[in-house]
py3Dmol code that shows the C-alpha trace and the ligand (Angstrom):
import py3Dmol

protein = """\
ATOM      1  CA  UNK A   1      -6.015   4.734  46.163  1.00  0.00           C
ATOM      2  CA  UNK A   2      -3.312   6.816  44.435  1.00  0.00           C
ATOM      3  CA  UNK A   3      -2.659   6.291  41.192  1.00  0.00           C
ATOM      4  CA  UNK A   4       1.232   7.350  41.518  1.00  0.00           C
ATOM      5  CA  UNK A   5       2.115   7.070  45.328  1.00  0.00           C
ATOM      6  CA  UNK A   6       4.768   9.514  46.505  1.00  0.00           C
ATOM      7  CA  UNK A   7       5.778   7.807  49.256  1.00  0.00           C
ATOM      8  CA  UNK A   8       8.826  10.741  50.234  1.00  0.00           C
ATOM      9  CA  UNK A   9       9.066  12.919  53.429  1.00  0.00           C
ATOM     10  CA  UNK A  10      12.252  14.875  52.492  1.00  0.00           C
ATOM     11  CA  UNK A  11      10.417  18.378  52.072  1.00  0.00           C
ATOM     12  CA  UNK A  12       7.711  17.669  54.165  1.00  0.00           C
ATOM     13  CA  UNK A  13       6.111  21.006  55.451  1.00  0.00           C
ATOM     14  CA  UNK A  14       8.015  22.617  52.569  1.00  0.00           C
ATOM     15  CA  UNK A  15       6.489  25.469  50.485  1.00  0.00           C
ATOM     16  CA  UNK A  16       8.143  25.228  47.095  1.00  0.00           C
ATOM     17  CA  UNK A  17       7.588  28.126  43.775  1.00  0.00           C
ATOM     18  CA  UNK A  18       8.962  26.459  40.416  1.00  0.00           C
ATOM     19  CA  UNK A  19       8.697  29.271  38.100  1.00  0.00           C
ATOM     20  CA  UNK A  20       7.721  27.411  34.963  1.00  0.00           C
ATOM     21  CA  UNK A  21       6.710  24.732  36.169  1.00  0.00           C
ATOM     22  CA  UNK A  22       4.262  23.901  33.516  1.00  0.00           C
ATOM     23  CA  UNK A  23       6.395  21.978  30.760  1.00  0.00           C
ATOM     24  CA  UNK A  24       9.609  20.281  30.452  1.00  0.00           C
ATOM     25  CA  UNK A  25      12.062  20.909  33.280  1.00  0.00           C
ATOM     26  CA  UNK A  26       9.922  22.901  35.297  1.00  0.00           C
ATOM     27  CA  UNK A  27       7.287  20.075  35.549  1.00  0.00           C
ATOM     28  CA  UNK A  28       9.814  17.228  36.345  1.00  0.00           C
ATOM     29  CA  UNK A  29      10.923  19.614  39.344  1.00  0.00           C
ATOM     30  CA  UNK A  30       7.037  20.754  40.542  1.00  0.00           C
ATOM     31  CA  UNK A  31       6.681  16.281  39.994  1.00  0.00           C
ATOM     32  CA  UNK A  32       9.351  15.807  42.054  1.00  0.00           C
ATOM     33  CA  UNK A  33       9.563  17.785  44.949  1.00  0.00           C
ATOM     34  CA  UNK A  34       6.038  17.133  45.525  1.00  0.00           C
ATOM     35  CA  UNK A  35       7.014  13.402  45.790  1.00  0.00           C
ATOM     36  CA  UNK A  36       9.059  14.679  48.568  1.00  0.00           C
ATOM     37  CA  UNK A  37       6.208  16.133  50.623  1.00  0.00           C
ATOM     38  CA  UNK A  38       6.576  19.767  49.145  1.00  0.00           C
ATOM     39  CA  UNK A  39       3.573  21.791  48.829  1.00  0.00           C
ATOM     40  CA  UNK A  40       4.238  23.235  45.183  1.00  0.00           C
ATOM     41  CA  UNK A  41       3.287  26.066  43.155  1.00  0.00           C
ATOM     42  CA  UNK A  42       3.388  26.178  40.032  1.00  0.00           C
ATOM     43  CA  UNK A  43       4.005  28.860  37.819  1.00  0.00           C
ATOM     44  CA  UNK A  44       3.653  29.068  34.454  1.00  0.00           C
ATOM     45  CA  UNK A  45       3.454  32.594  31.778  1.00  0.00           C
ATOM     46  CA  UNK A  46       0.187  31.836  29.460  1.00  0.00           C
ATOM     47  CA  UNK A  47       0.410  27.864  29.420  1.00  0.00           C
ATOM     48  CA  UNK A  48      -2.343  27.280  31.918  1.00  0.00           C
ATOM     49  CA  UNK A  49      -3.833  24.010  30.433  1.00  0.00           C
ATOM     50  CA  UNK A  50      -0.300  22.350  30.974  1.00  0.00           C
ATOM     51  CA  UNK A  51       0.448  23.951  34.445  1.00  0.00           C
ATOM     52  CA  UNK A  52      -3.397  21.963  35.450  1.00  0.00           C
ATOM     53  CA  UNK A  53      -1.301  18.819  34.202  1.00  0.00           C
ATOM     54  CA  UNK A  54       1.285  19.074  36.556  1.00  0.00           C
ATOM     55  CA  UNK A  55      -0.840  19.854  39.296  1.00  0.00           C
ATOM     56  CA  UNK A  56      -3.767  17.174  38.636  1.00  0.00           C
ATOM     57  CA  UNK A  57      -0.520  14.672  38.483  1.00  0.00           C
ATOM     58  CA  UNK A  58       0.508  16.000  41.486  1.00  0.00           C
ATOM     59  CA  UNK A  59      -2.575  15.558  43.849  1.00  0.00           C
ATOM     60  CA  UNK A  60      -3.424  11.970  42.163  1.00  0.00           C
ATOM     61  CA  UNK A  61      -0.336  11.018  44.165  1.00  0.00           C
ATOM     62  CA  UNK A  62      -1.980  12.659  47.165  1.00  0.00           C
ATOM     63  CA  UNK A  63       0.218  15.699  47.424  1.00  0.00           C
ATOM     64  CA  UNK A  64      -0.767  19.302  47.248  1.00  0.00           C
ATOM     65  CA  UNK A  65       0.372  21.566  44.568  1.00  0.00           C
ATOM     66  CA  UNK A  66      -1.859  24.966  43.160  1.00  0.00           C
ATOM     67  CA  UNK A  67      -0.962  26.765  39.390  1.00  0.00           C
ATOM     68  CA  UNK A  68       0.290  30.502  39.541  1.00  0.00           C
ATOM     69  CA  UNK A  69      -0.169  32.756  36.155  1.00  0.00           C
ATOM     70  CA  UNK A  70       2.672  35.602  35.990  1.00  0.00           C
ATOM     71  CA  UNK A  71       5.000  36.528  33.686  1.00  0.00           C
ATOM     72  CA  UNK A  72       8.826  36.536  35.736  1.00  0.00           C
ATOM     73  CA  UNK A  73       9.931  39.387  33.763  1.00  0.00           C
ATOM     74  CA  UNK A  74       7.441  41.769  35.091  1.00  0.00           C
ATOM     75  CA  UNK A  75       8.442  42.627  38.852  1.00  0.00           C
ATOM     76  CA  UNK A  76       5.029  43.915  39.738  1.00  0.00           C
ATOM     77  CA  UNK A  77       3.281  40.373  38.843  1.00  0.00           C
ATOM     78  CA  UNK A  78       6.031  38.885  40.463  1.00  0.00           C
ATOM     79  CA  UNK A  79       5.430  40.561  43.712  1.00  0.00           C
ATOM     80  CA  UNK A  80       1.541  39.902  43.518  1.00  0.00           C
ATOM     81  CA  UNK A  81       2.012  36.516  42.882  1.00  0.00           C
ATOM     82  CA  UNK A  82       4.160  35.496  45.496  1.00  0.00           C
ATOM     83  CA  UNK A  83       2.118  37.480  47.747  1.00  0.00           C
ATOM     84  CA  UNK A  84      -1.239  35.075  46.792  1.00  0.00           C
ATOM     85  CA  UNK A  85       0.966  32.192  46.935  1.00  0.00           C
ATOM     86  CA  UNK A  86       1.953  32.924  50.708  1.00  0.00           C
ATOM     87  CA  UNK A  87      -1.905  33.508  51.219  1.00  0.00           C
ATOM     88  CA  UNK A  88      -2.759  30.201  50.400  1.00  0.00           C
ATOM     89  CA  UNK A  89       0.332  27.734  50.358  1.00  0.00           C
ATOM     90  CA  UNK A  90       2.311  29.567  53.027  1.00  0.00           C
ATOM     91  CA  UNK A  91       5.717  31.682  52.348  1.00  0.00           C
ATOM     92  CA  UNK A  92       7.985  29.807  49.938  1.00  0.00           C
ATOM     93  CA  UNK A  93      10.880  28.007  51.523  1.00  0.00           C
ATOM     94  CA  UNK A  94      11.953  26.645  48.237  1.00  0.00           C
ATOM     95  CA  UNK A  95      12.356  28.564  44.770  1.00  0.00           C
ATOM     96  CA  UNK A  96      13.136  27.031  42.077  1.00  0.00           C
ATOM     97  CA  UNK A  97      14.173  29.916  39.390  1.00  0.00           C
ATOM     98  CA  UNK A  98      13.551  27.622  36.485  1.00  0.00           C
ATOM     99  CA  UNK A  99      11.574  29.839  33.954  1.00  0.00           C
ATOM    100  CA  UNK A 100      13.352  30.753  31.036  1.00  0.00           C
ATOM    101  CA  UNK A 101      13.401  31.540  27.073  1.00  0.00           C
ATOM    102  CA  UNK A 102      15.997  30.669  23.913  1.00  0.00           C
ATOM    103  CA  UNK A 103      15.477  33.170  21.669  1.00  0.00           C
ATOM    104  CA  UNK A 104      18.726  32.542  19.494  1.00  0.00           C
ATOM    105  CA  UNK A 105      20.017  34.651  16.545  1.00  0.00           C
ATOM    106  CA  UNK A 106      23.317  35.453  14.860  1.00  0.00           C
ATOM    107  CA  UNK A 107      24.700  39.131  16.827  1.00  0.00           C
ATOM    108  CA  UNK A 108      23.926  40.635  13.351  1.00  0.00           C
ATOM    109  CA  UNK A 109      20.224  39.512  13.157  1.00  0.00           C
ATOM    110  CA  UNK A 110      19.642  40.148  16.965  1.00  0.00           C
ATOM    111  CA  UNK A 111      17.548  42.908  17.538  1.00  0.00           C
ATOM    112  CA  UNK A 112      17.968  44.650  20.798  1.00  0.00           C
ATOM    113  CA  UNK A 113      14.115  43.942  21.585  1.00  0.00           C
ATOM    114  CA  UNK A 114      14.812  40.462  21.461  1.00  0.00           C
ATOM    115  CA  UNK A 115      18.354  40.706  23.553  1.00  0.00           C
ATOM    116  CA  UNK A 116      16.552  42.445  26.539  1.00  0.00           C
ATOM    117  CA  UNK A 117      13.618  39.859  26.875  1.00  0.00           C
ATOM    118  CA  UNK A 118      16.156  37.601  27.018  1.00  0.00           C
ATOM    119  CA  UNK A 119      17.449  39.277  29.470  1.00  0.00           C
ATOM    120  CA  UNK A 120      14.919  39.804  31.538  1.00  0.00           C
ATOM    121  CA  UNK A 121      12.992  36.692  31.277  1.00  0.00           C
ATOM    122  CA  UNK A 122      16.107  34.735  32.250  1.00  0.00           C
ATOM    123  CA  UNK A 123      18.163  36.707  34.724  1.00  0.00           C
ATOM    124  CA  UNK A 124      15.667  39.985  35.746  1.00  0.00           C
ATOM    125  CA  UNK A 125      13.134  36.908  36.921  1.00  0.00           C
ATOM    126  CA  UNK A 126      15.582  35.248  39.029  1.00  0.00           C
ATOM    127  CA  UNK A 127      16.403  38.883  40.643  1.00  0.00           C
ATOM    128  CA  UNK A 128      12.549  39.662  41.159  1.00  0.00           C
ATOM    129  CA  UNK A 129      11.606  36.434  42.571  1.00  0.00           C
ATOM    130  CA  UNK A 130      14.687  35.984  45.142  1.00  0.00           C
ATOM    131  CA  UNK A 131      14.011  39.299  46.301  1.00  0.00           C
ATOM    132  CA  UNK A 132       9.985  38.688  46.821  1.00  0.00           C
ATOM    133  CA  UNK A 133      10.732  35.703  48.627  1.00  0.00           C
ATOM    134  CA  UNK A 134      14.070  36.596  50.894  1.00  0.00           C
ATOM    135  CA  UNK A 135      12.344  38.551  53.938  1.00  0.00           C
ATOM    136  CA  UNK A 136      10.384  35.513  54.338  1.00  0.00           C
ATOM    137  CA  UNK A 137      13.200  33.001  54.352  1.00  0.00           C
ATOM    138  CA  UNK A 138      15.277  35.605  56.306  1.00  0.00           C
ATOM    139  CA  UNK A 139      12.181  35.641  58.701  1.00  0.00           C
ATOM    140  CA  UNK A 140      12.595  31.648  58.805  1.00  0.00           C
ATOM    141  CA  UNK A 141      16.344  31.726  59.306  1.00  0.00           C
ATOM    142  CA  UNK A 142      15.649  29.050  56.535  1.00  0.00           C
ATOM    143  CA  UNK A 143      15.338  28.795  52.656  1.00  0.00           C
ATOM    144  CA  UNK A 144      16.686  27.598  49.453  1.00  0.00           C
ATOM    145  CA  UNK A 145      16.943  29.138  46.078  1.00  0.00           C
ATOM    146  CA  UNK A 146      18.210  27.592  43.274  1.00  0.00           C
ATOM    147  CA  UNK A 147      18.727  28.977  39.790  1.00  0.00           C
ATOM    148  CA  UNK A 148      18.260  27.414  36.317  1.00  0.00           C
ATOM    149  CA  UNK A 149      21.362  28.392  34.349  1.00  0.00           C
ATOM    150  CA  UNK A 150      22.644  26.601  31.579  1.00  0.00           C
ATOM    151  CA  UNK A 151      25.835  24.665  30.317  1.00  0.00           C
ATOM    152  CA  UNK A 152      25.522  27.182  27.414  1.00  0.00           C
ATOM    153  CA  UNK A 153      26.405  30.224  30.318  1.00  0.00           C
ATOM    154  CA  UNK A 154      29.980  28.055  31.183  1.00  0.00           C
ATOM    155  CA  UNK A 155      31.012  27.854  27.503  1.00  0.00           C
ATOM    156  CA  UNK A 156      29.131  30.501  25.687  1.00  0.00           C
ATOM    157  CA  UNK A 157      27.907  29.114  22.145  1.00  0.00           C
ATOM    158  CA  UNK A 158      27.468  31.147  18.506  1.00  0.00           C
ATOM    159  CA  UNK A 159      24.366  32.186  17.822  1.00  0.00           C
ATOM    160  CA  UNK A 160      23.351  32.275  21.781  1.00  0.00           C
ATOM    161  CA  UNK A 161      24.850  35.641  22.542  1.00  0.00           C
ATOM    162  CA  UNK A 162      21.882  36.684  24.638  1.00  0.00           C
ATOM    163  CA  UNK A 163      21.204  33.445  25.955  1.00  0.00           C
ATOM    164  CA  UNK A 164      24.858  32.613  27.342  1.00  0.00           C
ATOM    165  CA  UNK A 165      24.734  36.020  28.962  1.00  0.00           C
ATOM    166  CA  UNK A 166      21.389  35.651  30.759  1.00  0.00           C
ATOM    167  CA  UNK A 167      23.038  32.669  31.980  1.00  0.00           C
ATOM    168  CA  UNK A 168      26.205  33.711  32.572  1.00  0.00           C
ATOM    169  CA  UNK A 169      24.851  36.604  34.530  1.00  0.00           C
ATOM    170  CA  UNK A 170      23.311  34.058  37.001  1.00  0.00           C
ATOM    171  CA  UNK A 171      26.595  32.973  38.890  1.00  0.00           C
ATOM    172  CA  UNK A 172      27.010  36.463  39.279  1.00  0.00           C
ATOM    173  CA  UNK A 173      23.562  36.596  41.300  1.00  0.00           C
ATOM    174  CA  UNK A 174      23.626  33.379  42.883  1.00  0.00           C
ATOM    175  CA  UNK A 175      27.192  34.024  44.613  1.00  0.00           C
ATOM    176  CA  UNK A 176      26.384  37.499  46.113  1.00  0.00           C
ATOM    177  CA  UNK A 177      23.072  36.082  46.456  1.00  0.00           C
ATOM    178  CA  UNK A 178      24.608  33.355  48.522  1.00  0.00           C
ATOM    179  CA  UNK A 179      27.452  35.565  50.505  1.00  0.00           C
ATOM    180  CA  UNK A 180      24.542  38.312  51.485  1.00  0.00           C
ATOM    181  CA  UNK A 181      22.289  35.328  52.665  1.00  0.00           C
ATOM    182  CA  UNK A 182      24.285  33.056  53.954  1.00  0.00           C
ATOM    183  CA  UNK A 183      23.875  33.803  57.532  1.00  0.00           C
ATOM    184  CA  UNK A 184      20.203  34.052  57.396  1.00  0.00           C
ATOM    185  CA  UNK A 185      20.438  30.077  56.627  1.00  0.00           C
ATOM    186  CA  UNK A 186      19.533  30.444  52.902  1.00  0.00           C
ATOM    187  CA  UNK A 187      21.395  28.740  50.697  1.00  0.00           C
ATOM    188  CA  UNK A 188      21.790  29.890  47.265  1.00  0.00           C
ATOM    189  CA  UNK A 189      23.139  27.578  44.078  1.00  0.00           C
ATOM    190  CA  UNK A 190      23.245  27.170  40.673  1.00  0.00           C
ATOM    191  CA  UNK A 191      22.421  24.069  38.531  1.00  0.00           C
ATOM    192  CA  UNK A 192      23.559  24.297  34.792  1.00  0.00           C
ATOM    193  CA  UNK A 193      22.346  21.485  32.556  1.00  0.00           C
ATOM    194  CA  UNK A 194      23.220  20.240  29.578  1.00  0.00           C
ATOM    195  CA  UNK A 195      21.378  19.349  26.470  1.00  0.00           C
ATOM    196  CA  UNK A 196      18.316  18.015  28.421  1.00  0.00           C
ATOM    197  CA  UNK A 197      15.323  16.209  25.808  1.00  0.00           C
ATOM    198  CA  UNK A 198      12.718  18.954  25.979  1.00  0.00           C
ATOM    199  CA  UNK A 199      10.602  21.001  23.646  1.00  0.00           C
ATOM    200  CA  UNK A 200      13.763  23.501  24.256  1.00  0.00           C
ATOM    201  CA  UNK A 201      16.079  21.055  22.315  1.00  0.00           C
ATOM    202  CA  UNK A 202      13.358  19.280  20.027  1.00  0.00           C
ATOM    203  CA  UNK A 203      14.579  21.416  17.147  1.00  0.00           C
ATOM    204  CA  UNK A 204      17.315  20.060  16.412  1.00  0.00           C
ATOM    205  CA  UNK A 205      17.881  17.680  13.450  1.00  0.00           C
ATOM    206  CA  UNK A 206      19.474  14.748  12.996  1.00  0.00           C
ATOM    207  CA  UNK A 207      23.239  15.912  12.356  1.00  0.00           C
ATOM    208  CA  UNK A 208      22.459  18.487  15.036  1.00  0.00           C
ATOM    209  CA  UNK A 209      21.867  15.731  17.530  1.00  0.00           C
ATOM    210  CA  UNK A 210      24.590  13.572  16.383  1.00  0.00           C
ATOM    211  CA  UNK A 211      27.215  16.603  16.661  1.00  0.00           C
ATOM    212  CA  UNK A 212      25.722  17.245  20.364  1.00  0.00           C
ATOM    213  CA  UNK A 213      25.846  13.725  21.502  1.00  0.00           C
ATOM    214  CA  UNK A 214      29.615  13.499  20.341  1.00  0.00           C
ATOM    215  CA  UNK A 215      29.779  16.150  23.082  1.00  0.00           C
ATOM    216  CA  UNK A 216      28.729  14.088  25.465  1.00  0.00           C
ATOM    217  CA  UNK A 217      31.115  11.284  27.142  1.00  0.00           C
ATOM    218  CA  UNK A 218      28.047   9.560  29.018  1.00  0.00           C
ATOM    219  CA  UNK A 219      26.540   9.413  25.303  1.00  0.00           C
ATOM    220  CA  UNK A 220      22.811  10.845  25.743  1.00  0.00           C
ATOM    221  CA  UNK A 221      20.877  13.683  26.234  1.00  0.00           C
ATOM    222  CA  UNK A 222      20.141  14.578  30.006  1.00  0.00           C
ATOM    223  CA  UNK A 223      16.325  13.296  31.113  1.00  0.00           C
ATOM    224  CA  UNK A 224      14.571  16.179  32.763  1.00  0.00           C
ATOM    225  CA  UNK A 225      14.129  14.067  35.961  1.00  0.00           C
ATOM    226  CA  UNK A 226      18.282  13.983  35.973  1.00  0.00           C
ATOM    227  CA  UNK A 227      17.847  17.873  36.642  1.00  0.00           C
ATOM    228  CA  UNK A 228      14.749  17.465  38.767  1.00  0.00           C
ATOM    229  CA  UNK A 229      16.415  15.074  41.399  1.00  0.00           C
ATOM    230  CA  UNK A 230      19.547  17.144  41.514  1.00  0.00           C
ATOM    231  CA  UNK A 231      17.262  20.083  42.235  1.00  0.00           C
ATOM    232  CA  UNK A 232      15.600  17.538  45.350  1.00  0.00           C
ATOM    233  CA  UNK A 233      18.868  17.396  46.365  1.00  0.00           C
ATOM    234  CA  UNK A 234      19.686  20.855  46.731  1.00  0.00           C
ATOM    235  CA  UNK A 235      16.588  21.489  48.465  1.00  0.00           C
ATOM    236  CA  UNK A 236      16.986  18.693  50.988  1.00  0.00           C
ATOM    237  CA  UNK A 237      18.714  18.658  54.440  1.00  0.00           C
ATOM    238  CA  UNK A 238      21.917  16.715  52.864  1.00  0.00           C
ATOM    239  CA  UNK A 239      22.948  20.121  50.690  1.00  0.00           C
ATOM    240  CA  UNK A 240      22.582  22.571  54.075  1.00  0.00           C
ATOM    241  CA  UNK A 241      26.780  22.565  53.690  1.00  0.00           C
ATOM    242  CA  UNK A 242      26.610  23.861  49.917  1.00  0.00           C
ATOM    243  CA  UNK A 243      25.915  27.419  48.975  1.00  0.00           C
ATOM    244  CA  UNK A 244      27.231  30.010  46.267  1.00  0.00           C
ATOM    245  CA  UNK A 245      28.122  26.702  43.805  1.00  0.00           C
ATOM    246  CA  UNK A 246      27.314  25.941  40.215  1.00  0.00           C
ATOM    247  CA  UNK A 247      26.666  22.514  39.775  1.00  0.00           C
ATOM    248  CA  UNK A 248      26.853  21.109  36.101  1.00  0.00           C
ATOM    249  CA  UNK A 249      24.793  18.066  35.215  1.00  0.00           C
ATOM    250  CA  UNK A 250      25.441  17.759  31.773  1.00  0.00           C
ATOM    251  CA  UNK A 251      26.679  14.132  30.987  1.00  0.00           C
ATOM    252  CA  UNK A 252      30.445  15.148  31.161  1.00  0.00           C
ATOM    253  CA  UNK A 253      30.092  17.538  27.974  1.00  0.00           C
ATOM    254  CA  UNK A 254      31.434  20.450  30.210  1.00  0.00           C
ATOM    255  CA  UNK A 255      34.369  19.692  32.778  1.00  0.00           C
TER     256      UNK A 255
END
"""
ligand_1 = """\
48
LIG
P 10.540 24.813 28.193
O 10.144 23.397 28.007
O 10.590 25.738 27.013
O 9.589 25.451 29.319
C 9.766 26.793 29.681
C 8.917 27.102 30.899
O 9.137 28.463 31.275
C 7.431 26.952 30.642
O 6.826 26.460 31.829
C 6.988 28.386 30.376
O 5.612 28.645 30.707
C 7.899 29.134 31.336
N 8.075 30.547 31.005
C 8.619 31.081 29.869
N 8.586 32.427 29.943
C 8.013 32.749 31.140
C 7.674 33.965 31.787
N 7.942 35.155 31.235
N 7.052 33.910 32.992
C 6.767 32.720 33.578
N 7.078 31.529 33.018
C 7.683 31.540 31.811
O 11.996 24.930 28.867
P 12.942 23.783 29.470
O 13.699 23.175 28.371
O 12.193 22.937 30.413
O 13.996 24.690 30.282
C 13.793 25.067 31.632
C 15.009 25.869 32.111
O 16.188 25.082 31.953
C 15.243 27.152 31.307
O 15.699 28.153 32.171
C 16.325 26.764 30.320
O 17.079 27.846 29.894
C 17.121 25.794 31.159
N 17.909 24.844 30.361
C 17.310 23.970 29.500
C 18.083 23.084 28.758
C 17.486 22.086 27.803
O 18.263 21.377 27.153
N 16.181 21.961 27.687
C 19.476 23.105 28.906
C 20.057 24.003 29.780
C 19.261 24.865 30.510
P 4.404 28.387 29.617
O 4.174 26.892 29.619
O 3.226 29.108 30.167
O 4.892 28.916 28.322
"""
view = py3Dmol.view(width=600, height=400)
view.addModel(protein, "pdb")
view.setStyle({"model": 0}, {"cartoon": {"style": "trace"}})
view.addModel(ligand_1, "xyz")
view.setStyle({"model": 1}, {"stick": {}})
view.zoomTo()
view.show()
């Protein structure tokens, strides 16, 4: 008997890649999609014990899911790993470009080293992955991507300079992304949250928190299963009519 049944059919015969997938958002999407019959793998950069987590959850609800090491910044690993992941899960139909880093700093104090990881953790990994997986979805006629961008990429925020670029640079992406692909059936979106309870926003003290929630006209910070069923949806056969769109789920803070 299954300790958490996953009773959904949604994305049955669905092969889905959540890069980081091991903590926070990335888990609640790998959780949740498999609830919805996906096959998922999850990647993760060097947290492997966590990425087990999320797949032993996973297959005590009787679904499949597998843990994929590689760092999204680094094309080469990107290409390998998708390539093992098609061995043994089948070519991705679903990617979920949800890895990413906050590495914030005044402009002053940001060193150029730490601008360009940014950079290419966040937006380089949503290049390299989309491309690894397109001739397989363009083989399919099917496939949907979906990037992780951020409320912080709509409204830009001090002190996030490199981290409201690397997001902002992802509507860029996904809208050529979703023009070029559109007629292969591939859909291509964005999803920008807003402050979302994870070790990304555990940081913050008390007056930090206060200030944000005054922010927010629904009055909390976003649960990461708010993000993970929007990303469900996106993925499902109800969002085949939406491509090239950012989608905010942010509690109202950004209009
Ligand atoms: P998190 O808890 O810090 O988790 C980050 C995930 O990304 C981890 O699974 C981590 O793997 C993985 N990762 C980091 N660098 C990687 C690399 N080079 N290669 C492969 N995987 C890598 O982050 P989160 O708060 O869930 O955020 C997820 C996404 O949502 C991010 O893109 C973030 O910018 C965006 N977002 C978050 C918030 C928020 O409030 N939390 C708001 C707006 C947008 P390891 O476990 O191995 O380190």
């Amino acid at each position: 008997m299954s300790s958490s049944p996953a009773t959904g059919t949604i994305l049955s015969g669905q092969v889905a890649l959540v890069t980081g997938g091991s903590r926070g958002i990335g888990a609640a999407i790998s959780k949740a999609l498999a609830e919805q019959g996906a096959k998922v793998a999850v990647n993760f950069a060097s947290n492997a014990e966590k990425a087990k987590e999320v797949v032993d959850a996973i297959r005590s609800g009787d679904r499949e899911a597998e843990a994929y090491g590689f760092d999204v910044s680094d094309e080469a690993q990107v290409a390998e790993g998708i390539k093992k992941i098609t061995q043994e899960l089948g070519a991705p139909s679903i990617l979920v470009n949800n890895a990413g880093i906050a590495d914030d700093g005044l402009l002053v104090r940001t060193s150029a080293d730490a601008w360009q990881k940014t950079i290419d953790v966040n937006l380089s990994s949503c290049f390299y992955c989309s491309k690894a997986v397109a001739k397989g979805m363009m083989k399919a006629r099917a496939g949907r991507i979906i990037n992780m961008s951020s409320v912080i990429g709509e409204t830009g925020n001090g002190g996030q300079a490199a981290y409201a670029a690397s997001k902002a640079g992802i509507f860029g992406l996904t809208k050529s992304l979703a023009k070029e692909l559109g007629s292969r059936g591939i859909t291509v979106n964005a999803v920008t949250p807003g402050y979302i309870d994870t070790e990304m926003t555990a940081y913050f003290n008390d007056e930090q928190r206060a200030a944000m929630l005054g922010q927010i006209p629904l009055g909390r910070l976003g649960a990461v299963e708010d993000i993970a069923q929007t990303v469900v949806f996106l993925s499902s056969p109800g969002a085949s009519y939406i491509t090239g769109q950012v989608l905010g789920v942010n509690g109202g803070m950004y209009m």
